[in-house]
C-alpha positions as CSV (number, residue, x, y, z in Angstrom):
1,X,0.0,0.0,0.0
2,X,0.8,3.6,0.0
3,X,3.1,3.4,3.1
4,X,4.9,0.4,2.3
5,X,8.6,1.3,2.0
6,X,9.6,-2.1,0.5
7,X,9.3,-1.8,-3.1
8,X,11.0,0.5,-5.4
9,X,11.1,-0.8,-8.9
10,X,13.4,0.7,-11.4
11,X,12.7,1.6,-15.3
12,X,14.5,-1.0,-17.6
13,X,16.0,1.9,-19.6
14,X,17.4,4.3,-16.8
15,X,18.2,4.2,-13.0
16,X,15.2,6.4,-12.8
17,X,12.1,4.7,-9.8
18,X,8.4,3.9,-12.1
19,X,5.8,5.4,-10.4
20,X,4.2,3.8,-8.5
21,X,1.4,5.0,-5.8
22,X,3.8,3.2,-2.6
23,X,6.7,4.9,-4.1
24,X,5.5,8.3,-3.9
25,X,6.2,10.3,-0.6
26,X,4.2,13.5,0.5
27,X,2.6,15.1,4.0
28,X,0.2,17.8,4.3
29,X,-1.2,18.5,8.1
30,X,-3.1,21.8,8.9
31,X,-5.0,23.6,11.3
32,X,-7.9,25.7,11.0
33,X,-9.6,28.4,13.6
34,X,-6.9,27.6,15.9
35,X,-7.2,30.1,19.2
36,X,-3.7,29.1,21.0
37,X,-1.1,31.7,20.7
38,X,2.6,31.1,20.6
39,X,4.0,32.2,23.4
40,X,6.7,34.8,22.5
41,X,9.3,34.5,25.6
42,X,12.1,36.3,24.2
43,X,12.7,38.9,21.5
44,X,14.1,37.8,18.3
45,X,14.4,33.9,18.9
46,X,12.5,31.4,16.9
47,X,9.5,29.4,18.0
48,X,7.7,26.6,16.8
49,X,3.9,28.1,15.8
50,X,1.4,27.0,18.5
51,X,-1.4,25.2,18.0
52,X,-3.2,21.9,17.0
53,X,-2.6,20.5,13.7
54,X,-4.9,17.5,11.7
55,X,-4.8,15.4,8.9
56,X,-8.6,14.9,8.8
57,X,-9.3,14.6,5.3
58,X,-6.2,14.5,3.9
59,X,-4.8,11.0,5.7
60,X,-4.8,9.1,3.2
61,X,-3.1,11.5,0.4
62,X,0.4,11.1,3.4
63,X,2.7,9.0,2.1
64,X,5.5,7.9,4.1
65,X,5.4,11.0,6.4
66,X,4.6,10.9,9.7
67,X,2.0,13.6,11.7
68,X,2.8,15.2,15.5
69,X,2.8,17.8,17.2
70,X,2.7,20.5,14.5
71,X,5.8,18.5,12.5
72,X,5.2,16.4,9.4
73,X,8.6,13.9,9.5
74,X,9.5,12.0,6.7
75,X,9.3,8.0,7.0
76,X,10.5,7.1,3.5
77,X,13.3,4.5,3.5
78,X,15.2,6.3,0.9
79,X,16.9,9.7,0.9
80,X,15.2,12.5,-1.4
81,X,14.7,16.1,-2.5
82,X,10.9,17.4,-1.7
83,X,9.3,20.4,-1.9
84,X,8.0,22.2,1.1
85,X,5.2,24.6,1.2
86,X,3.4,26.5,4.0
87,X,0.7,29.2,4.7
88,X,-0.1,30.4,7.6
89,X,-2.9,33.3,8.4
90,X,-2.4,35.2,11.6
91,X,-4.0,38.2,13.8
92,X,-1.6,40.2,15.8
93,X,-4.6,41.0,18.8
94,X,-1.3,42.1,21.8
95,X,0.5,44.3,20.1
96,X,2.7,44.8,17.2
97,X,4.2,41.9,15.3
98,X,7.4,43.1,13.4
99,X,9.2,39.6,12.8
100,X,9.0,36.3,10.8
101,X,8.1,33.4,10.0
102,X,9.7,30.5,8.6
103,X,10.5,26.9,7.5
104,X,12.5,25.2,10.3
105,X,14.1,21.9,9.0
106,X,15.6,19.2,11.6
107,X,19.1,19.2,9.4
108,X,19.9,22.6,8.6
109,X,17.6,24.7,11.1
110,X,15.9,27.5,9.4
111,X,15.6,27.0,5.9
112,X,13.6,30.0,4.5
113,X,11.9,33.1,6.2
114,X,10.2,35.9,5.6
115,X,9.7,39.3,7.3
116,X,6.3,40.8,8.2
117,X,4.6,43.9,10.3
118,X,1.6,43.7,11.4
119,X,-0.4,46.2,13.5
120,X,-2.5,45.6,16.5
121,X,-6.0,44.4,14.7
122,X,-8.3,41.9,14.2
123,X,-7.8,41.6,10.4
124,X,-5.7,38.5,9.5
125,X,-2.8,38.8,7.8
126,X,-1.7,35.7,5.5
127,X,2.2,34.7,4.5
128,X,3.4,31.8,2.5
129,X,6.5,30.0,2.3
130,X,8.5,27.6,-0.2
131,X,11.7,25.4,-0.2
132,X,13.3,22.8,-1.1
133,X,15.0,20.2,1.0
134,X,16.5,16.8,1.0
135,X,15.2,14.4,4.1
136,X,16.4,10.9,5.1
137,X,14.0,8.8,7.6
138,X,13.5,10.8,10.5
139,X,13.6,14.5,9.5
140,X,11.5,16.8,9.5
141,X,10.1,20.5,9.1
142,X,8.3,23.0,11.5
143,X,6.6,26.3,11.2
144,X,8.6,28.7,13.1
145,X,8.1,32.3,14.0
146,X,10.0,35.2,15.8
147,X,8.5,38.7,17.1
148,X,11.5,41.0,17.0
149,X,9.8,43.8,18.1
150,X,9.0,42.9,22.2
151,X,7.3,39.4,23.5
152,X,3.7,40.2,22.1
153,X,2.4,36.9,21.4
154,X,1.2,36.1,18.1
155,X,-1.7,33.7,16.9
156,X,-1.9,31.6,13.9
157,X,-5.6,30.8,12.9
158,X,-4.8,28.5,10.0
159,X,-1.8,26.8,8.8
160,X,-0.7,24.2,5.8
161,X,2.2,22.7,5.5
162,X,2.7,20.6,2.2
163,X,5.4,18.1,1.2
164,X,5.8,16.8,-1.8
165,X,8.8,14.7,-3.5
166,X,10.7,15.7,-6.3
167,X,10.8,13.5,-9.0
């Protein structure tokens, strides 16, 4: 089945794997109308977004990743290049947010950021990110954020985070 990691079958005419639906790794876990705030303890240092994060719905579309505590980690037996993509939709109710947000990968740290502002408001303000990374069995990538500004936590409502293989 789809998370079986014993079979990889090669093409006759190259080294390249068939396609196959068991051979194909991906993740996706999200959360939606989430009300926890991560808990900004000190300026400008990273923290994993707070918050609970599901698969409901999208299960079965994981392939050899695993799902916990906001972390999608890869299971597949062999070592490959994915593609990593996240949104995340946040209010900034305590006070100012000037800081980032970002990919955090177990073998390198942070991968990717960006910077935002946001004022004090209700409105939701929406940032997406994108790399690309190579796991082995047992990595895996976080959403991480940083308010550079003071320790004003932040809130994410909704997040997705998406990986896909390469090739």
């Amino acid at each position: 089945d789809h998370n079986s990691n014993k079979a990889l079958l090669l093409n006759n005419k190259s080294a390249s794997p068939v396609s196959f639906k068991n051979s194909f790794a991906t993740g996706q876990i999200y959360m939606k109308d989430n009300t926890v705030p991560t808990e900004i303890v000190n300026i400008s240092e990273w923290t994993k977004v707070a918050g609970i994060t599901t698969t409901l719905g999208v299960e079965e579309g994981n392939s050899k990743f695993l799902t916990s505590d906001n972390r999608l980690t890869c299971d597949a037996a062999i070592e490959r290049k994915y593609s990593v993509t996240a949104t995340v939709s946040f209010a900034s109710t305590e006070g100012n947010f000037s800081g980032k947000f970002a990919l955090y990968d177990s073998n390198v740290g942070i991968t990717t950021f960006t910077i935002v502002t946001h004022p004090v408001t209700a409105e939701t303000a929406h940032v997406t990110l994108t790399d690309v990374v190579e796991f082995a069995q047992g990595d895996y990538i976080e959403v991480h954020c940083m308010n550079t500004e003071d320790t004003s936590n932040i809130t994410v409502s909704d997040l997705t985070l998406l990986v896909t293989q390469l090739g």
